[in-house]
ZADREN-595253 format. One record per residue (C-alpha): x, y, z; residue in one letter; residue number from 1. Coordinates in Angstrom, 3 decimals. Layout:
<rs>
        xx        yy        zz  koldo  kolza
         X         Y         Z      a    NUM
...
</rs>
This chain:
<rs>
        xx        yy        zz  koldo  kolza
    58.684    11.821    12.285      x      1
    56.424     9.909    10.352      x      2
    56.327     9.270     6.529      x      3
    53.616    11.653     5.641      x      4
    52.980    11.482     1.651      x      5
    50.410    13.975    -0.532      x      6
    48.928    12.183    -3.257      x      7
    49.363    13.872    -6.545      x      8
    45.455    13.174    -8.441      x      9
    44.979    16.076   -10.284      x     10
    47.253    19.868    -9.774      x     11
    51.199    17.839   -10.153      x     12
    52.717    21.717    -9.898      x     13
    50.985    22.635    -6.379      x     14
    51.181    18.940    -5.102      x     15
    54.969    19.163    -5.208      x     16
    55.570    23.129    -4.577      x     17
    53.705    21.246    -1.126      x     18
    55.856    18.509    -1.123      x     19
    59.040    20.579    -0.902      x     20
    57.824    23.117     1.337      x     21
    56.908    20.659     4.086      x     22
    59.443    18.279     3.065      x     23
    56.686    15.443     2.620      x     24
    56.655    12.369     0.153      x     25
    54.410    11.941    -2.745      x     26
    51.768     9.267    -4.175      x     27
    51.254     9.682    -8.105      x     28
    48.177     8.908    -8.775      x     29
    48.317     9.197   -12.745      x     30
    49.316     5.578   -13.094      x     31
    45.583     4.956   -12.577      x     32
    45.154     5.768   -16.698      x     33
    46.660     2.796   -18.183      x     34
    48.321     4.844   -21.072      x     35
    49.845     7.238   -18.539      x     36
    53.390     7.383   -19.740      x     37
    55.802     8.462   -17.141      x     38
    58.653     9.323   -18.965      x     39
    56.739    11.757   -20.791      x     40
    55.256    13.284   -17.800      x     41
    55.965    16.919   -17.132      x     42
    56.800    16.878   -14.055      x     43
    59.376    13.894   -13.750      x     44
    62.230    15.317   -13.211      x     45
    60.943    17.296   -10.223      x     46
    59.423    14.054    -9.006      x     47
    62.496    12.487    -8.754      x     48
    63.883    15.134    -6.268      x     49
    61.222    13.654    -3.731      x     50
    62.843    11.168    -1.906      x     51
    59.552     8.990    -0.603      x     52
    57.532     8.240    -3.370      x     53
    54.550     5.523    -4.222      x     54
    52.202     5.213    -6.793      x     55
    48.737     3.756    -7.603      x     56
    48.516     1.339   -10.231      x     57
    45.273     1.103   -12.381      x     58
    41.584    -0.448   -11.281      x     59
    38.932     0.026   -13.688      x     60
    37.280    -2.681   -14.031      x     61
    39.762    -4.731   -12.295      x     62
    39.122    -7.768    -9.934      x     63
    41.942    -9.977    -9.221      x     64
    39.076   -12.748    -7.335      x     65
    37.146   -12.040   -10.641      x     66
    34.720   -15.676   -11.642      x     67
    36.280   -14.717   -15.358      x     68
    40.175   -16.258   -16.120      x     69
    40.796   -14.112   -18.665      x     70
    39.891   -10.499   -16.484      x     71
    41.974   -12.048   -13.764      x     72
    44.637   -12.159   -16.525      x     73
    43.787    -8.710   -17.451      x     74
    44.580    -7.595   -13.728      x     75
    47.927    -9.588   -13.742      x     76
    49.494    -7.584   -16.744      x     77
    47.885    -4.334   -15.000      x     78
    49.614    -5.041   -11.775      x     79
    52.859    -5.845   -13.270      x     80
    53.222    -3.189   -15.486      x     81
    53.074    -1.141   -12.600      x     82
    55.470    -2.995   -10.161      x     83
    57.804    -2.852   -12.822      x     84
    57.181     0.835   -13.500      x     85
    57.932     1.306    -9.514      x     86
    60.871    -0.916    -9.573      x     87
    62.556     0.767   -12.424      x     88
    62.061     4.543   -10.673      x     89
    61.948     3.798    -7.167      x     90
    58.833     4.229    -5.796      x     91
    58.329     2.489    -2.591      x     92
    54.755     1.409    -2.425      x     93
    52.072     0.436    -5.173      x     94
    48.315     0.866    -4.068      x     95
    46.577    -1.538    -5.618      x     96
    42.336    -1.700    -5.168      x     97
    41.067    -5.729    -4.948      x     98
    38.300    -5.045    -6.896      x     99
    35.528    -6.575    -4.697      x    100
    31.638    -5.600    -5.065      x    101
    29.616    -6.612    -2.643      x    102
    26.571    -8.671    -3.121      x    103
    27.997    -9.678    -6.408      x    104
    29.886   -12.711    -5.675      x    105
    29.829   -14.782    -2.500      x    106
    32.433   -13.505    -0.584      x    107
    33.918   -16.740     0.226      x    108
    34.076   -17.933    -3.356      x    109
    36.002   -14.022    -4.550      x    110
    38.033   -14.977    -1.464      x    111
    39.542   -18.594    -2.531      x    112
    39.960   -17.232    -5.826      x    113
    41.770   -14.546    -4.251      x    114
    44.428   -15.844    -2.245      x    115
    44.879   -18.680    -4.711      x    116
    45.532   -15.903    -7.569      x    117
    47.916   -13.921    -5.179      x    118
    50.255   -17.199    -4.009      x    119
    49.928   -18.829    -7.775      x    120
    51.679   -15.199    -9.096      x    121
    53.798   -13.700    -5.800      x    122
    57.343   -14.503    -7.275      x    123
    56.418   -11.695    -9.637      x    124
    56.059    -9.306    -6.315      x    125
    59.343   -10.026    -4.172      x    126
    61.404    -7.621    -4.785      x    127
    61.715    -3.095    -3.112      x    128
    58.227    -2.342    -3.717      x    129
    55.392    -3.296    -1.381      x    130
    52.108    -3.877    -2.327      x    131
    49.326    -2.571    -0.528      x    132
    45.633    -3.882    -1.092      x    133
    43.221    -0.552    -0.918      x    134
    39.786    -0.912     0.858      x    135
    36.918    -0.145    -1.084      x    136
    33.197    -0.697    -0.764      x    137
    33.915    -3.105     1.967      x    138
    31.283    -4.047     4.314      x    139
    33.430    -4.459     7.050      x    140
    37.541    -5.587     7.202      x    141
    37.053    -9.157     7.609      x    142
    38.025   -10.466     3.988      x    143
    40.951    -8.009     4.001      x    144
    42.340    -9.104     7.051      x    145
    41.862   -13.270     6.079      x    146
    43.328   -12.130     2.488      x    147
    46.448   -10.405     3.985      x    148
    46.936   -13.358     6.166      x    149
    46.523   -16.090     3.827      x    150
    49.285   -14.759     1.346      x    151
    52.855   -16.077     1.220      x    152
    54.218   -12.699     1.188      x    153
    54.957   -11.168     4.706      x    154
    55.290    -7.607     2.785      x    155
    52.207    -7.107     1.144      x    156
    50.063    -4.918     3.241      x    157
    46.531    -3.111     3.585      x    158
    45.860     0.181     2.208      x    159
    43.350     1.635     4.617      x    160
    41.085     4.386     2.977      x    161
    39.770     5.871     5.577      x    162
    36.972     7.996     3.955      x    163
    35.942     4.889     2.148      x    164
    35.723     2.651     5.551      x    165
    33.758     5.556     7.031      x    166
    30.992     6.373     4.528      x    167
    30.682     2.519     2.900      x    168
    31.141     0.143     5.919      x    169
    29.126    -1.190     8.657      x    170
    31.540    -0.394    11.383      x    171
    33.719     2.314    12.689      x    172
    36.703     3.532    11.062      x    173
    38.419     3.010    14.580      x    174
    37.116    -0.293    14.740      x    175
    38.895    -1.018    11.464      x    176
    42.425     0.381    12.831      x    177
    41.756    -2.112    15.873      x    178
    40.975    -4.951    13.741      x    179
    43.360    -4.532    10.750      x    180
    46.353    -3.270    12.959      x    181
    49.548    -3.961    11.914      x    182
    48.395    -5.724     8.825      x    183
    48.303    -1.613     7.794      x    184
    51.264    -0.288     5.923      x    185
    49.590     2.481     4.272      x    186
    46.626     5.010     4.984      x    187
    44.463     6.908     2.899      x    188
    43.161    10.344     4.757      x    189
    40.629    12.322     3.841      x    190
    36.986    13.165     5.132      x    191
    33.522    13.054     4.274      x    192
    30.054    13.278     6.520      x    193
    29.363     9.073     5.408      x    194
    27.092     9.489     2.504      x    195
    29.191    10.711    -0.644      x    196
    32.800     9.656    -1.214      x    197
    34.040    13.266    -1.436      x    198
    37.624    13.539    -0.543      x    199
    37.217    16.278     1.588      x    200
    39.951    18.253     3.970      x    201
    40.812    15.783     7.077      x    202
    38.996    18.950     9.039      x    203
    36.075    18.807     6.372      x    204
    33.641    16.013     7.709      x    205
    32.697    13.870    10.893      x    206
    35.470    11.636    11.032      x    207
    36.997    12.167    14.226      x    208
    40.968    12.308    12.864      x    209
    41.889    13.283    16.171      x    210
    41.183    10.029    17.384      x    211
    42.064     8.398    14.448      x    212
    45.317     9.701    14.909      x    213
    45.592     8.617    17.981      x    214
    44.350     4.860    16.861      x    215
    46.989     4.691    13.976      x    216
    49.728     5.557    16.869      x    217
    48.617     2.517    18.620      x    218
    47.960    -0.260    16.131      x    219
    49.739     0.755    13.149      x    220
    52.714     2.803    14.366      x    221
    54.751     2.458    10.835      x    222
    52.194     2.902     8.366      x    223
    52.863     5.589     5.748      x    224
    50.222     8.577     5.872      x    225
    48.443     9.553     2.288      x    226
    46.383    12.713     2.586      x    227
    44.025    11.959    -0.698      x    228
    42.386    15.563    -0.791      x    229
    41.275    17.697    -3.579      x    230
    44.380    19.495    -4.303      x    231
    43.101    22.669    -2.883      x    232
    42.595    21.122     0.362      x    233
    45.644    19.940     1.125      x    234
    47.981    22.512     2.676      x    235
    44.901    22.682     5.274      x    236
    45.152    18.986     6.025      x    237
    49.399    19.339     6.237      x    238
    49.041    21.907     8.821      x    239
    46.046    19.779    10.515      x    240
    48.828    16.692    11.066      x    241
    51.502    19.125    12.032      x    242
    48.977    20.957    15.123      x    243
    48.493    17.196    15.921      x    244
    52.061    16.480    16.186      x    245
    52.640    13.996    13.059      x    246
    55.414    16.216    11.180      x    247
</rs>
């Protein structure tokens, strides 16, 4: 069955009472707060009896094609800290976000700066954990895909947001799953009606997940599956995936 994983952003208790009732993975999301401290987390030890589990490093403010040195410097020790932090306990993927506004840099320029940042630093990235880039306010999937392919590091992989492809970009969400394909090792699902970022249920909007589904299947048959809901939501997208066959 697929690896189906319920990111953990705000209730930690119902996120895992989930987690062990359908037997699914988790993505902690607390990492985002740069003075998260996971050995003092509550809910560690319980964490640790999930056997899939990622995590999302920290992105305010970040931009690793940033025109400034010293905030590209500022990502670096971000990034690390948290690859470490996933080496050392065993998480499997960190999400990372690139950063990227558009209309505020050319995107050619934030590109060269890009993939010259990622192959100056990679050594630091080679080891269990994957890196996956997260899609943001992205046009379209274009610098994504000529990012992904321009590294010297055959593991890192695109996040796919799905809500964020539908309600900020130019073209279809099943366009994106075409274009990106394989390059995707990691999806985030959740809804919205393409206006307001909302993070609804995957039922809870008018992105067609049944097709989507069905796109992911084809193009990106191993990618790990996020559902990035508001906590309350989430046992209704769980039993969504399982009428559609995913677990």
């Amino acid at each position: 069955m697929r690896d189906i994983r319920l990111c953990m952003r705000d209730d930690a208790l119902r996120v895992l009472k989930l987690s062990r009732k359908y037997e699914l993975g988790v993505e902690i999301q607390y990492f985002k707060d740069p003075k998260f401290n996971y050995e003092e987390f509550k809910y560690k030890k319980l964490c640790e009896n999930v056997r899939n589990r990622s995590l999302h490093a920290p992105f305010g403010d970040l931009s690793f094609g940033s025109v400034d040195p010293l905030l590209r410097e500022v990502f670096l020790k971000r990034v690390t800290n948290a690859y470490r932090q996933a080496e050392k306990y065993g998480f499997t993927d960190v999400i990372i976000h690139h950063g990227y506004v558009p209309n505020t840099s050319p995107p050619n320029k934030w590109l060269k700066r890009s993939i010259k940042f990622w192959n100056q630093n990679i050594g630091r990235f080679q080891k269990a954990p994957r890196i996956c880039i997260e899609n943001m306010l992205d046009r379209d999937y274009g610098i994504l895909r000529e990012l992904i392919d321009s590294i010297d590091n055959k593991k890192m992989r695109i996040c796919l947001d799905i809500g964020h492809a539908h309600c900020f970009s130019e073209k279809n969400v099943l366009e994106w799953i075409k274009g990106l394909n394989q390059r995707i090792g990691y999806v985030h699902m959740h809804n919205n009606y393409g206006i307001y970022d909302e993070h609804n249920a995957i039922s809870n909007g008018n992105i067609q997940y049944v097709k989507v589904l069905e796109y992911l299947n084809m193009y990106a048959p191993n990618s790990i599956l996020a559902i990035e809901t508001r906590g309350v939501e989430l046992e209704a997208s769980i039993i969504f995936l399982r009428e559609w066959g995913m677990l």
